[in-house]
HTML snippet that shows the backbone in 3Dmol.js (N, CA, C, O; Angstrom):
<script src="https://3Dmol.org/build/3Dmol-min.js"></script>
<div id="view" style="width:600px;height:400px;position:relative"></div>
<script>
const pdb = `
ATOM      1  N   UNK A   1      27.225 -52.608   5.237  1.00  0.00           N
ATOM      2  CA  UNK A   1      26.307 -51.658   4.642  1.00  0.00           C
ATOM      3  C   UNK A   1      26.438 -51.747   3.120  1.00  0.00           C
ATOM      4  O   UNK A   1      27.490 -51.702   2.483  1.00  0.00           O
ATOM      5  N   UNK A   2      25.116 -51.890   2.610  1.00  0.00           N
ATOM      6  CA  UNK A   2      25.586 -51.790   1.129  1.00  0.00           C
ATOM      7  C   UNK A   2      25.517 -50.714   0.684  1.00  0.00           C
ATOM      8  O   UNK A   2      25.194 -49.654   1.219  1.00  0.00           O
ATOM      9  N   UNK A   3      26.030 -51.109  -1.025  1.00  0.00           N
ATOM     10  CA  UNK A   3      26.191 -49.600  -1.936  1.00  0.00           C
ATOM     11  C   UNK A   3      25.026 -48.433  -1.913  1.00  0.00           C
ATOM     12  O   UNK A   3      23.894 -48.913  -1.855  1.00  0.00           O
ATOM     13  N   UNK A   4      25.071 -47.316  -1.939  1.00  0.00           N
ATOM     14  CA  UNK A   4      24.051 -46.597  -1.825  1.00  0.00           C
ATOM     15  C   UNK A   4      23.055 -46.870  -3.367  1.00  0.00           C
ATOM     16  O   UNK A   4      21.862 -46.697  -3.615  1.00  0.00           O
ATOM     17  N   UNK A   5      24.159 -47.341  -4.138  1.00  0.00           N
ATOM     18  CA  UNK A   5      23.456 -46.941  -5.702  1.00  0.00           C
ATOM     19  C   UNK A   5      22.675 -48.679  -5.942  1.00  0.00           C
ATOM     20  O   UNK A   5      21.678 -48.940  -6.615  1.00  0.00           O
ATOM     21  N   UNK A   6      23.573 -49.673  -5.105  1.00  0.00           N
ATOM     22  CA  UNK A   6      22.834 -50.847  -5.470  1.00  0.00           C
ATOM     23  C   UNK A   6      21.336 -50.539  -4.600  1.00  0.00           C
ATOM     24  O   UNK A   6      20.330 -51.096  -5.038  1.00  0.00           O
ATOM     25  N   UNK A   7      21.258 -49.988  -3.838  1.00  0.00           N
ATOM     26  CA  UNK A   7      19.765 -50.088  -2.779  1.00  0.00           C
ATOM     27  C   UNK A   7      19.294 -49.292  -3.857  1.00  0.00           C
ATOM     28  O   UNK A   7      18.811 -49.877  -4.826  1.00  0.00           O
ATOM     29  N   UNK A   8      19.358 -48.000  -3.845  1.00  0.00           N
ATOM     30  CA  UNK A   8      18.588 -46.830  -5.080  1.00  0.00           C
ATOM     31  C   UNK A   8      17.966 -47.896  -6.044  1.00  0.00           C
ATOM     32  O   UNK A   8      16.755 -48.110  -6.092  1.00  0.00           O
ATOM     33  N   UNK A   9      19.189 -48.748  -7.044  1.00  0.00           N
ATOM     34  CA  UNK A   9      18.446 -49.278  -7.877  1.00  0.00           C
ATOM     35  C   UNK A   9      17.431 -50.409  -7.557  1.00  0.00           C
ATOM     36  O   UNK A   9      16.468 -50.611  -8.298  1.00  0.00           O
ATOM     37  N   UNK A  10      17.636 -51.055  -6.574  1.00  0.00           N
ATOM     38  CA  UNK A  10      16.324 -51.900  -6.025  1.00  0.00           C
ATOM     39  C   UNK A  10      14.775 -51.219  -5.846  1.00  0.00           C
ATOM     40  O   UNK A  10      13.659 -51.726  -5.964  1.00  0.00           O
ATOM     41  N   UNK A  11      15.172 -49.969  -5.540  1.00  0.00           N
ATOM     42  CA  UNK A  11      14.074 -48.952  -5.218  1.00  0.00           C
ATOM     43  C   UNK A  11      13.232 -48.879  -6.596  1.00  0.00           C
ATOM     44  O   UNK A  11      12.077 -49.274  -6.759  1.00  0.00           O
ATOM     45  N   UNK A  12      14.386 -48.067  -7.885  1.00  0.00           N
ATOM     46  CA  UNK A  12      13.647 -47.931  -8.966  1.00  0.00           C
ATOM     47  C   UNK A  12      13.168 -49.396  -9.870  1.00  0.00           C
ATOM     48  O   UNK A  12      12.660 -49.348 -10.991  1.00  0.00           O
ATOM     49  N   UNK A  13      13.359 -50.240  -9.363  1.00  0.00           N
ATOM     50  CA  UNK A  13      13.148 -51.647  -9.526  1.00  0.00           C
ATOM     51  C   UNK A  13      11.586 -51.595  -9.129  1.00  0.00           C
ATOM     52  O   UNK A  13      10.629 -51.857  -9.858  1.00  0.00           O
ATOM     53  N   UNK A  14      11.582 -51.230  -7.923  1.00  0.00           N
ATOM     54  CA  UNK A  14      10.437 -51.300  -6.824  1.00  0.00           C
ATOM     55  C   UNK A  14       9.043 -50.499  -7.463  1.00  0.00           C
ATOM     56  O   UNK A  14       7.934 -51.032  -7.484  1.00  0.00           O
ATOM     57  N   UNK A  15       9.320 -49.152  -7.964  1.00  0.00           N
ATOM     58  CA  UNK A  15       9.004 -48.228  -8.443  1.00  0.00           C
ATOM     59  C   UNK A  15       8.212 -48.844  -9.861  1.00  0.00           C
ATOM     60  O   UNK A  15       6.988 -48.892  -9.980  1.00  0.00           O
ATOM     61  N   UNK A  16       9.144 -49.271 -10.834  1.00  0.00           N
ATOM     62  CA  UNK A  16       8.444 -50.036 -11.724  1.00  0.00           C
ATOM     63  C   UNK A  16       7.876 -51.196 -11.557  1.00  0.00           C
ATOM     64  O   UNK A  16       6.862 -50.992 -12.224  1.00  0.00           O
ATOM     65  N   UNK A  17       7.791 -52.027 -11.253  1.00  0.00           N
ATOM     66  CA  UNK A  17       7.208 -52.738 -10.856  1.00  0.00           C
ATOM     67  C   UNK A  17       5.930 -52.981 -10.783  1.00  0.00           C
ATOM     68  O   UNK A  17       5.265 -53.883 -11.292  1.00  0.00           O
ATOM     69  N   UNK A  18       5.481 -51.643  -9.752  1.00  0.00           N
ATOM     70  CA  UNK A  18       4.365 -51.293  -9.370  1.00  0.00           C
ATOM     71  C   UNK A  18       3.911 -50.351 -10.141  1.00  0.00           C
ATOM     72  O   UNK A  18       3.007 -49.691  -9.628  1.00  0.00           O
ATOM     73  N   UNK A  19       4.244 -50.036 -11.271  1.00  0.00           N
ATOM     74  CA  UNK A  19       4.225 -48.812 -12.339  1.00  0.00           C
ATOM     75  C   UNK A  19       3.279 -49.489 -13.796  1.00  0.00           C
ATOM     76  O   UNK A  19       2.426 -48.964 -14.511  1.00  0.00           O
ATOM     77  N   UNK A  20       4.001 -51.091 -13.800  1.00  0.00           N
ATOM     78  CA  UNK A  20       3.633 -51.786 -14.823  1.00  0.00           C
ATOM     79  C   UNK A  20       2.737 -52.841 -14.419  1.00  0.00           C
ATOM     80  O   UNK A  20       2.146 -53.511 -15.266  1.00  0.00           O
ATOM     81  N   UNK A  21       2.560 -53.080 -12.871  1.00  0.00           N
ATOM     82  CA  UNK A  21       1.919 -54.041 -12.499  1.00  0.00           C
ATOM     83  C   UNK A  21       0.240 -54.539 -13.086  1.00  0.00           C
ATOM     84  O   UNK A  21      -0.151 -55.705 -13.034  1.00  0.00           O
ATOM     85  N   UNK A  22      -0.518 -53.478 -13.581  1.00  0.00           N
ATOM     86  CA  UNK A  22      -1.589 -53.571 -14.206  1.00  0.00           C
ATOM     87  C   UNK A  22      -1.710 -54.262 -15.307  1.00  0.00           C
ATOM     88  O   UNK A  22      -2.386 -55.268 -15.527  1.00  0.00           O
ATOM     89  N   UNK A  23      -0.630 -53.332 -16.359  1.00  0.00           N
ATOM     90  CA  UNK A  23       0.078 -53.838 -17.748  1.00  0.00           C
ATOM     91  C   UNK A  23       0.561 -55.087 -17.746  1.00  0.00           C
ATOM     92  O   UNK A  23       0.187 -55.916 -18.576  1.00  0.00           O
ATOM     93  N   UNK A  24       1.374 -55.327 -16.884  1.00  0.00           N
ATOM     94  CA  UNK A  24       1.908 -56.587 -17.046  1.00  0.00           C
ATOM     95  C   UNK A  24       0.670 -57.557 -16.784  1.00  0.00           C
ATOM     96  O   UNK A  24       0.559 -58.349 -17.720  1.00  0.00           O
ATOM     97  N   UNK A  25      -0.151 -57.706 -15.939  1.00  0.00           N
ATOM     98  CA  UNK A  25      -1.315 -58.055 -15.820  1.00  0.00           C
ATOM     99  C   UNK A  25      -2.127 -58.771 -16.712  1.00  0.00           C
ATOM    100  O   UNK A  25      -2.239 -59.968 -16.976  1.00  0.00           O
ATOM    101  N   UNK A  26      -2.728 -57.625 -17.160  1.00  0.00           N
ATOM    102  CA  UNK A  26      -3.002 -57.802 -18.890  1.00  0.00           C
ATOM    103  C   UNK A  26      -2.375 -58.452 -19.844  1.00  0.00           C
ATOM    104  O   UNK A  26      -3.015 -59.204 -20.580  1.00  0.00           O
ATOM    105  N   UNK A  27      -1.356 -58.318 -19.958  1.00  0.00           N
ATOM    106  CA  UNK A  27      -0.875 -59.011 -20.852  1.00  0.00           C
ATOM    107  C   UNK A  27      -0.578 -60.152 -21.169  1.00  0.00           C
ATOM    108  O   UNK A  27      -0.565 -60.642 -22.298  1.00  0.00           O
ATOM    109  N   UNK A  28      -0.196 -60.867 -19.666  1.00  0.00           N
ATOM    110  CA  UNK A  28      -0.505 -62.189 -19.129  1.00  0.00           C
ATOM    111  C   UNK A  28      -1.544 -63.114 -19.664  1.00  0.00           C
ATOM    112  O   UNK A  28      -1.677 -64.128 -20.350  1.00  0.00           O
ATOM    113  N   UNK A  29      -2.475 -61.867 -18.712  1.00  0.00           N
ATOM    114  CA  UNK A  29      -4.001 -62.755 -19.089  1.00  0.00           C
ATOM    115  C   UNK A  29      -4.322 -62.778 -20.910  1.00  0.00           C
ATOM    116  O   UNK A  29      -5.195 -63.595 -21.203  1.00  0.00           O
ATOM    117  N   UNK A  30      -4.034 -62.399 -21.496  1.00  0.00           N
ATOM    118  CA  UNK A  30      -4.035 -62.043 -22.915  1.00  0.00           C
ATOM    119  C   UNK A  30      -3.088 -63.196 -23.899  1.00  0.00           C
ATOM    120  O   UNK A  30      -3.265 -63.477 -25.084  1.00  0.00           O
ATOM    121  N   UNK A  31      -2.121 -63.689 -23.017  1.00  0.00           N
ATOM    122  CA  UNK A  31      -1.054 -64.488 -23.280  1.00  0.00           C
ATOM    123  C   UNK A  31      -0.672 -63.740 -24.281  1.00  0.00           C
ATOM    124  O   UNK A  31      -0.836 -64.381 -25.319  1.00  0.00           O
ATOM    125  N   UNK A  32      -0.172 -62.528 -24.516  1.00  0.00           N
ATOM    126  CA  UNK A  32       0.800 -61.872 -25.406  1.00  0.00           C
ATOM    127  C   UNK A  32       2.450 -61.823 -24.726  1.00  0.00           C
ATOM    128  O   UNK A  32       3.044 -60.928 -24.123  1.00  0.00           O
ATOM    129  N   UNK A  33       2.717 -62.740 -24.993  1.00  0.00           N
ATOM    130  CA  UNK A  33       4.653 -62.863 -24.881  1.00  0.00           C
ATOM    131  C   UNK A  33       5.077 -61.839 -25.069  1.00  0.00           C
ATOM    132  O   UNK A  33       5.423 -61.148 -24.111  1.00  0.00           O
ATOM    133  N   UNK A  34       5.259 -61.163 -27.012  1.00  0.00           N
ATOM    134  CA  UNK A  34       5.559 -60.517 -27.453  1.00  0.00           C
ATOM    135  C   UNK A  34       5.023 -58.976 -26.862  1.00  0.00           C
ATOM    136  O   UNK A  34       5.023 -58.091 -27.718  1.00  0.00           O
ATOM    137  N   UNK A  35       4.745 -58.735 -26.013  1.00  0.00           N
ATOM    138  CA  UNK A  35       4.278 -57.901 -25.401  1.00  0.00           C
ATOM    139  C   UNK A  35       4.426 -57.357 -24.187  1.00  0.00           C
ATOM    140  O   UNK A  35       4.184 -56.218 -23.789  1.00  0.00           O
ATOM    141  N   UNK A  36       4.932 -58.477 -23.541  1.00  0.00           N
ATOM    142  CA  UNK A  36       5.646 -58.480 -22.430  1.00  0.00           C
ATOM    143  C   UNK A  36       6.743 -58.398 -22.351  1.00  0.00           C
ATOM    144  O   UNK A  36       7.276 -58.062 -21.294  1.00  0.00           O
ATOM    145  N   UNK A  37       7.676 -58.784 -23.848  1.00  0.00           N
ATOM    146  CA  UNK A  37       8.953 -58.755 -23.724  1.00  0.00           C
ATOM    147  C   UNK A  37       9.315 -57.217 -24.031  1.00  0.00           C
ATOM    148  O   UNK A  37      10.295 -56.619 -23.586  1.00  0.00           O
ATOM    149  N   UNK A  38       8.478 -56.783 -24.749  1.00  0.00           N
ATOM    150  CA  UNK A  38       8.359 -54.752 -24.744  1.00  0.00           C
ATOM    151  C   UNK A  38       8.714 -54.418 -23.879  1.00  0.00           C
ATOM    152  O   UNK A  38       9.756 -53.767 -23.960  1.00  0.00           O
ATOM    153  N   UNK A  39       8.141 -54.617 -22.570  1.00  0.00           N
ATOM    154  CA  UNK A  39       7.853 -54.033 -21.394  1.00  0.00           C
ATOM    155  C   UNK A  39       9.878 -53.925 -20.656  1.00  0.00           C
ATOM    156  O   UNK A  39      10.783 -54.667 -21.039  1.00  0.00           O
ATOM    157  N   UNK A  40      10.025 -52.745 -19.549  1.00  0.00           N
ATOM    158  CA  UNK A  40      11.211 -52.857 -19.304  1.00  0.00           C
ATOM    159  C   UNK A  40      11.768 -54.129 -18.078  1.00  0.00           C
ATOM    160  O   UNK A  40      11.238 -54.429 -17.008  1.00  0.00           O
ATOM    161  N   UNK A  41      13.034 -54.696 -18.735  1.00  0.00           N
ATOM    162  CA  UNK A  41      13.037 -55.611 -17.821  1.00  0.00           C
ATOM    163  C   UNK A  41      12.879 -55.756 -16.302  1.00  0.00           C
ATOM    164  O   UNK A  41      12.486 -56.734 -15.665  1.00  0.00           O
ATOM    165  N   UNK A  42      13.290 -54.522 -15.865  1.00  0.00           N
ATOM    166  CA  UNK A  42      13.202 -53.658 -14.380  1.00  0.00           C
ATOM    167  C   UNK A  42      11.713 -53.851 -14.052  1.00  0.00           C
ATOM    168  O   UNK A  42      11.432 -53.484 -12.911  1.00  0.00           O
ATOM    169  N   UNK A  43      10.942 -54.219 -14.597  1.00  0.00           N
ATOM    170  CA  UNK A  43       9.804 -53.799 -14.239  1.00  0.00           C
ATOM    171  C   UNK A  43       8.462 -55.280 -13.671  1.00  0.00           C
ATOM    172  O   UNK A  43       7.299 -55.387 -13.284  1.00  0.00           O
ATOM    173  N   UNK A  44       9.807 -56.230 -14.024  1.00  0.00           N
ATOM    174  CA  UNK A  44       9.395 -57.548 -13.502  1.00  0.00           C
ATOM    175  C   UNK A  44       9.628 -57.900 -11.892  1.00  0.00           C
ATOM    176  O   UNK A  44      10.700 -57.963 -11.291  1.00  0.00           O
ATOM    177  N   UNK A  45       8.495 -58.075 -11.467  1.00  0.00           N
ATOM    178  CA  UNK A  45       8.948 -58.142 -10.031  1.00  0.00           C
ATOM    179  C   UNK A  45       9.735 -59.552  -9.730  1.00  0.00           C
ATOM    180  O   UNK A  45       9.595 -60.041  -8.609  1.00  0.00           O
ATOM    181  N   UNK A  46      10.417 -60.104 -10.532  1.00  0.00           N
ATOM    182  CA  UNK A  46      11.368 -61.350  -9.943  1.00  0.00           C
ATOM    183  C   UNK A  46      12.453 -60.535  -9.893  1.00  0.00           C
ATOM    184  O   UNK A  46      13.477 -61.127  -9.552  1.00  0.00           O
ATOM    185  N   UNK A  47      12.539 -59.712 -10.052  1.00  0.00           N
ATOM    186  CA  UNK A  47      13.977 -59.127 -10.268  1.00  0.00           C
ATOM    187  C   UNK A  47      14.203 -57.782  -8.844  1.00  0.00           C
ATOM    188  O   UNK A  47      15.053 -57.010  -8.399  1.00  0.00           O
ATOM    189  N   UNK A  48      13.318 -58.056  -8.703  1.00  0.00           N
ATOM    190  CA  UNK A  48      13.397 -57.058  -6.794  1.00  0.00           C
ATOM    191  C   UNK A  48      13.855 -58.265  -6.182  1.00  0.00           C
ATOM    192  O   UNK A  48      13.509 -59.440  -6.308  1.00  0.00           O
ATOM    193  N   UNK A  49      15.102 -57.432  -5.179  1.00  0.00           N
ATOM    194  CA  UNK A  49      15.622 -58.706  -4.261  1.00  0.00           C
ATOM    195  C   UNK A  49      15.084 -57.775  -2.353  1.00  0.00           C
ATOM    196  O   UNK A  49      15.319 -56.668  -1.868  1.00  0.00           O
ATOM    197  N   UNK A  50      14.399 -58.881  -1.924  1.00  0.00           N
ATOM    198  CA  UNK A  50      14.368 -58.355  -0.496  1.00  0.00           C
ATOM    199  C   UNK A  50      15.863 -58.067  -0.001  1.00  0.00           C
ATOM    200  O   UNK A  50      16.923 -58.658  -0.202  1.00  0.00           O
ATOM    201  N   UNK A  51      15.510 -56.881   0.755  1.00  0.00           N
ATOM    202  CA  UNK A  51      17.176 -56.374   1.362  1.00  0.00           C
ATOM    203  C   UNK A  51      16.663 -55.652   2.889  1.00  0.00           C
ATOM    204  O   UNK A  51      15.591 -55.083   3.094  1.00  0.00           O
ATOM    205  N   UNK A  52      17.751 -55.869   3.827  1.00  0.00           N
ATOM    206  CA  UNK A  52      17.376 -55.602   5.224  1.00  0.00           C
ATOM    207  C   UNK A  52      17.060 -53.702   4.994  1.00  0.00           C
ATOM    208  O   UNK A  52      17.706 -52.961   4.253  1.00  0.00           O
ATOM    209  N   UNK A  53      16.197 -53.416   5.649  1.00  0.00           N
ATOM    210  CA  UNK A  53      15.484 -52.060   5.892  1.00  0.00           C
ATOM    211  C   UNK A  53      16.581 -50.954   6.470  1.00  0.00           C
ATOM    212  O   UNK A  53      16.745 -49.765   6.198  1.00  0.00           O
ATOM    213  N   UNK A  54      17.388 -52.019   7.553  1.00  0.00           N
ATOM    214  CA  UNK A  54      18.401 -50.807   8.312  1.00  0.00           C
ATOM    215  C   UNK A  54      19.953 -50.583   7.246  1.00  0.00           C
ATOM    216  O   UNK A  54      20.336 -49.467   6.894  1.00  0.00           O
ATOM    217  N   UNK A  55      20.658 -51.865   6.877  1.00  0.00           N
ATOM    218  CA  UNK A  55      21.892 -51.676   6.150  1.00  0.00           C
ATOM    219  C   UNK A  55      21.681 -52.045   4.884  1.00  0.00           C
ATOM    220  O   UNK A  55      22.798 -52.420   4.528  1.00  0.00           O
ATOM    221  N   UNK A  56      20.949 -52.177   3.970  1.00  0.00           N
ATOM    222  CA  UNK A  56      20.694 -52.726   2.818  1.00  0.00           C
ATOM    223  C   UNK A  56      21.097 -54.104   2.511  1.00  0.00           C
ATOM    224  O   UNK A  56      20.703 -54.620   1.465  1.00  0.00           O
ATOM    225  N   UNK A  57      21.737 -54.653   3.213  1.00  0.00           N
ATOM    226  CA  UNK A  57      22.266 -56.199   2.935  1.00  0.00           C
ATOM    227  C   UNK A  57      21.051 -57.201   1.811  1.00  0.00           C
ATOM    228  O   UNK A  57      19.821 -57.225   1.766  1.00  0.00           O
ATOM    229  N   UNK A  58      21.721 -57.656   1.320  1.00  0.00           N
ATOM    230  CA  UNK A  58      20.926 -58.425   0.367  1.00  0.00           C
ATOM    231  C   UNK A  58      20.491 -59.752   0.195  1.00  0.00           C
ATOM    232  O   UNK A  58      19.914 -60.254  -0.769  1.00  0.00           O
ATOM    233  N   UNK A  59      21.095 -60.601   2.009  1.00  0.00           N
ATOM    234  CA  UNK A  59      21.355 -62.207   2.157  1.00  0.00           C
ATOM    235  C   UNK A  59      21.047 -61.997   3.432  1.00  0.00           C
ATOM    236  O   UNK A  59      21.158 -61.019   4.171  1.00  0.00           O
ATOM    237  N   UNK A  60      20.514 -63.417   3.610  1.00  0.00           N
ATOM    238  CA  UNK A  60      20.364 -63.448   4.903  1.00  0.00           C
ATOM    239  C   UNK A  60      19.272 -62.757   5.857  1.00  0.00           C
ATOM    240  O   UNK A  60      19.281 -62.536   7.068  1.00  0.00           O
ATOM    241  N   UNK A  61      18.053 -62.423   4.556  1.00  0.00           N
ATOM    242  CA  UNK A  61      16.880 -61.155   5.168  1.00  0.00           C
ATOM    243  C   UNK A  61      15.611 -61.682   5.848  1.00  0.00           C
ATOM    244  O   UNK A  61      14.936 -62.223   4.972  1.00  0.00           O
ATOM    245  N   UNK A  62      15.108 -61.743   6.828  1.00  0.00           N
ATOM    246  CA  UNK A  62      13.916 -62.033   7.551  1.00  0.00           C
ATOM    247  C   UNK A  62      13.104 -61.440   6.942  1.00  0.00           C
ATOM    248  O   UNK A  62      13.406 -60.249   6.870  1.00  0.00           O
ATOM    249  N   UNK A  63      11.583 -61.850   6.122  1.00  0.00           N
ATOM    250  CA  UNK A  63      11.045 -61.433   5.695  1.00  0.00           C
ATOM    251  C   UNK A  63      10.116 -60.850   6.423  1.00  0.00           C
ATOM    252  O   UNK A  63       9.504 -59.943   5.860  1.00  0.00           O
ATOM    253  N   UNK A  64       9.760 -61.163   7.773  1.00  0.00           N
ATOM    254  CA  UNK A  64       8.821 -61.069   8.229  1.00  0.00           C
ATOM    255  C   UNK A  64       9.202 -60.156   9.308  1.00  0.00           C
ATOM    256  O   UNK A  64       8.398 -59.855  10.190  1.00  0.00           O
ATOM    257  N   UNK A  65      10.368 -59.716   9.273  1.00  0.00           N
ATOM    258  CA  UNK A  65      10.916 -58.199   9.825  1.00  0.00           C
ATOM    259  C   UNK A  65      11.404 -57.618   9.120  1.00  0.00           C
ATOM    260  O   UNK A  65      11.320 -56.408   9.330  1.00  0.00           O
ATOM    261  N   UNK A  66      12.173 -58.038   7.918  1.00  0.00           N
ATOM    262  CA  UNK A  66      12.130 -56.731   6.952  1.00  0.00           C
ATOM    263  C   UNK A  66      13.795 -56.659   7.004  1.00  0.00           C
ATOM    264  O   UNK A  66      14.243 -56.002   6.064  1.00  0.00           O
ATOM    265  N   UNK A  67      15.053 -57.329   8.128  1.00  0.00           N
ATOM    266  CA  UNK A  67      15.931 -57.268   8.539  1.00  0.00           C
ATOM    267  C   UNK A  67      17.479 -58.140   8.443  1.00  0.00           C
ATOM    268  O   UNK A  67      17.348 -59.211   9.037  1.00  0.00           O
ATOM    269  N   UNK A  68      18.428 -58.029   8.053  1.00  0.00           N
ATOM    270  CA  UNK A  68      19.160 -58.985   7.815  1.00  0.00           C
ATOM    271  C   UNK A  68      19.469 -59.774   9.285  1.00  0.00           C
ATOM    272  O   UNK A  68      19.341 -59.098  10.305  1.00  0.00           O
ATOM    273  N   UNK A  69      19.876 -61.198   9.408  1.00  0.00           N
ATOM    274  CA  UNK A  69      20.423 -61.928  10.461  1.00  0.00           C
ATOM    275  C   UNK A  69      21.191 -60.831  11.170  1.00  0.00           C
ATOM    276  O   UNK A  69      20.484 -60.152  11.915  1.00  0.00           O
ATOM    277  N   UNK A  70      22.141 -60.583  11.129  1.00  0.00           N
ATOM    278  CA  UNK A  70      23.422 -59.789  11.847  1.00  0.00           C
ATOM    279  C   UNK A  70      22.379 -58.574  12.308  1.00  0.00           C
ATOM    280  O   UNK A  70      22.369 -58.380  13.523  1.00  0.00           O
ATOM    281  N   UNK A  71      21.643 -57.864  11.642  1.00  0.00           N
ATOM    282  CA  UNK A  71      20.996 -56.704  12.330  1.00  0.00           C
ATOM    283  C   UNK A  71      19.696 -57.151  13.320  1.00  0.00           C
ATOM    284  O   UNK A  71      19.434 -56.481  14.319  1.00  0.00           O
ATOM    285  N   UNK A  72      19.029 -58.162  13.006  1.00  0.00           N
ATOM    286  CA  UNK A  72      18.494 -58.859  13.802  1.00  0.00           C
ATOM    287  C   UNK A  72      18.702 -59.168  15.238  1.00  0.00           C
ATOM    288  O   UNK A  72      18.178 -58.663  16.231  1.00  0.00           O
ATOM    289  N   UNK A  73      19.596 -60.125  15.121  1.00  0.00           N
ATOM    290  CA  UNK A  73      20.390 -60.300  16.109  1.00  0.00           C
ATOM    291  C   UNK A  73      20.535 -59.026  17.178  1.00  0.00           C
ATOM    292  O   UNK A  73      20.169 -59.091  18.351  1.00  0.00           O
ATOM    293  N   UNK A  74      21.119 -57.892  16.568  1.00  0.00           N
ATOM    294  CA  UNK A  74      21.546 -57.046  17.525  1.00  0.00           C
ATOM    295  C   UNK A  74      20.555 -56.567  18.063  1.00  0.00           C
ATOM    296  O   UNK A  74      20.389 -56.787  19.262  1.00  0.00           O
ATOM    297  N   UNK A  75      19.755 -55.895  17.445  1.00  0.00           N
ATOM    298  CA  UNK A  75      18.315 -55.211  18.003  1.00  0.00           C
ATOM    299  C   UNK A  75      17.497 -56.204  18.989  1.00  0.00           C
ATOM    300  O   UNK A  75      16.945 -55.843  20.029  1.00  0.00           O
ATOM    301  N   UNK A  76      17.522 -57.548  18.459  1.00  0.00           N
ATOM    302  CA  UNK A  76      16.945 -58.508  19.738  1.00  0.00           C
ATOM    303  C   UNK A  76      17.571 -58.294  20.938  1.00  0.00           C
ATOM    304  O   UNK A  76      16.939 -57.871  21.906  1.00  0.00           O
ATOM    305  N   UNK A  77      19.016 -58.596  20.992  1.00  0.00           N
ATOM    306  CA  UNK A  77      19.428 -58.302  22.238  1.00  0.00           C
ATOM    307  C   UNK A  77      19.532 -57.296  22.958  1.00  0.00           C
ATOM    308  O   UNK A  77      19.577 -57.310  24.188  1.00  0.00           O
ATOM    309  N   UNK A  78      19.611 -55.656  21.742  1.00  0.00           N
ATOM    310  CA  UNK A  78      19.279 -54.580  22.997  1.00  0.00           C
ATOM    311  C   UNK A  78      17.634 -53.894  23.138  1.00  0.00           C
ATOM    312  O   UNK A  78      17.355 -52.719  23.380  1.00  0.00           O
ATOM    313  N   UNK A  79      16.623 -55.121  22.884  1.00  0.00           N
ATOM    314  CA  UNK A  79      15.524 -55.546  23.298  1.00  0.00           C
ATOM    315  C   UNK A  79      14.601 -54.372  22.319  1.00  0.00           C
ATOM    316  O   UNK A  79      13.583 -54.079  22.945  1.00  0.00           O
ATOM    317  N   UNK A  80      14.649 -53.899  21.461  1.00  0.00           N
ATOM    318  CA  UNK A  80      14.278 -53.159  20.397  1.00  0.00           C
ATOM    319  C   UNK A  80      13.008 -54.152  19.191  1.00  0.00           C
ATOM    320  O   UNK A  80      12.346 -53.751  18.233  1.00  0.00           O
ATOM    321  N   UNK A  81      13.071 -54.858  19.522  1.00  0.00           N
ATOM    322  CA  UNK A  81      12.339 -55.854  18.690  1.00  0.00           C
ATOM    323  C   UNK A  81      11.091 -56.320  19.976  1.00  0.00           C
ATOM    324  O   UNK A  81      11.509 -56.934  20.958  1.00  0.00           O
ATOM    325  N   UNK A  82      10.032 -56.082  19.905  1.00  0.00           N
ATOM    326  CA  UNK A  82       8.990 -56.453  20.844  1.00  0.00           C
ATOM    327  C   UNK A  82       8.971 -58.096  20.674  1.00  0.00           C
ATOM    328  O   UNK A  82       9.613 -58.618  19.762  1.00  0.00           O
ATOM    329  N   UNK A  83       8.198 -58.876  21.603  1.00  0.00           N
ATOM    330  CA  UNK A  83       8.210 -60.070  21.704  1.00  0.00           C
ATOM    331  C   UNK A  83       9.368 -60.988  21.430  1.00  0.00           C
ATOM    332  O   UNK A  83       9.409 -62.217  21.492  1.00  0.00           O
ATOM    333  N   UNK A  84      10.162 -60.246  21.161  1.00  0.00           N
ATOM    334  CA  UNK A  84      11.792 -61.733  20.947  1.00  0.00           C
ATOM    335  C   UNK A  84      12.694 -61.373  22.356  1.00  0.00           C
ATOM    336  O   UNK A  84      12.960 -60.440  23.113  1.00  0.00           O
ATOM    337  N   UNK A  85      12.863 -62.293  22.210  1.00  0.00           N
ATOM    338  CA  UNK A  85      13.743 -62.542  23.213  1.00  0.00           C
ATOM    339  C   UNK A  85      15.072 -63.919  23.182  1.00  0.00           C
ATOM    340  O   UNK A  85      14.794 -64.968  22.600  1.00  0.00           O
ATOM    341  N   UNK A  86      16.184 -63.779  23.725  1.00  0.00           N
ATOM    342  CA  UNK A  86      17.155 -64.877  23.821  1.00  0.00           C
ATOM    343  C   UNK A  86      16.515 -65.938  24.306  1.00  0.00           C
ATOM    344  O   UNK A  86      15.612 -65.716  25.113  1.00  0.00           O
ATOM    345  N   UNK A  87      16.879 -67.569  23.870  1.00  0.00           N
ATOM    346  CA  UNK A  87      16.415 -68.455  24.472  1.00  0.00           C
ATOM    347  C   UNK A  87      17.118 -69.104  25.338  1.00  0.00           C
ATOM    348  O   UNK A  87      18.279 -69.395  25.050  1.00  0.00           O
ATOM    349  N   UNK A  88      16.618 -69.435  26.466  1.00  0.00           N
ATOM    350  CA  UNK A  88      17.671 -70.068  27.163  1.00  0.00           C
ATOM    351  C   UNK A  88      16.526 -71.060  28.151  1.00  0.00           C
ATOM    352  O   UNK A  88      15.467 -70.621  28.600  1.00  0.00           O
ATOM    353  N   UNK A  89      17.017 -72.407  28.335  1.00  0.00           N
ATOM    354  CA  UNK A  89      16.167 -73.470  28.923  1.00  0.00           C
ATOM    355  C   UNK A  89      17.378 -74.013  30.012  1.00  0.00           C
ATOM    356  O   UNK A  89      17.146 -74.948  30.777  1.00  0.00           O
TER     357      UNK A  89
END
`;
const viewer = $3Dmol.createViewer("view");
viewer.addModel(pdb, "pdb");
viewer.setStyle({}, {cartoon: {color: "spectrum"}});
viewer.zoomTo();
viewer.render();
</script>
């Protein structure tokens, strides 16, 4: 499980992001550098890291569930995840 305060700050990461996303926008298209470098660094979305939804883990995240491997895993097998299933041939 991760830190409570490292997830929080991913959040307010998240928060700006989408706060400046217009601005940053603009400014782009404008090619003003100096203008962008104003802006707070938090507020660049390279700097949001996907993290699993249930324990915050920060490696190892399925994007397309939202979930780290290890939590994955478990919920597949106690069949909580629709359509997955163990493979076995």
């Amino acid at each position: 499980m991760a830190k409570k305060s490292t997830v929080a700050r991913n959040e307010k990461r998240k928060r700006l992001a989408a706060k400046y996303a217009a601005k940053r926008a603009e400014l782009k298209a404008a090619g003003d550098m100096v203008g962008l470098q104003k802006l707070p660094r938090n507020s660049s979305p390279t700097r949001i890291r996907q993290r699993c939804m249930v324990t915050g883990r920060g490696r190892g995240v399925y994007r397309k569930y939202g979930l780290a491997r290890g939590t994955f895993r478990q919920l597949a097998l106690e069949g909580k995840i629709p359509g997955i299933r163990k493979a076995s041939w």
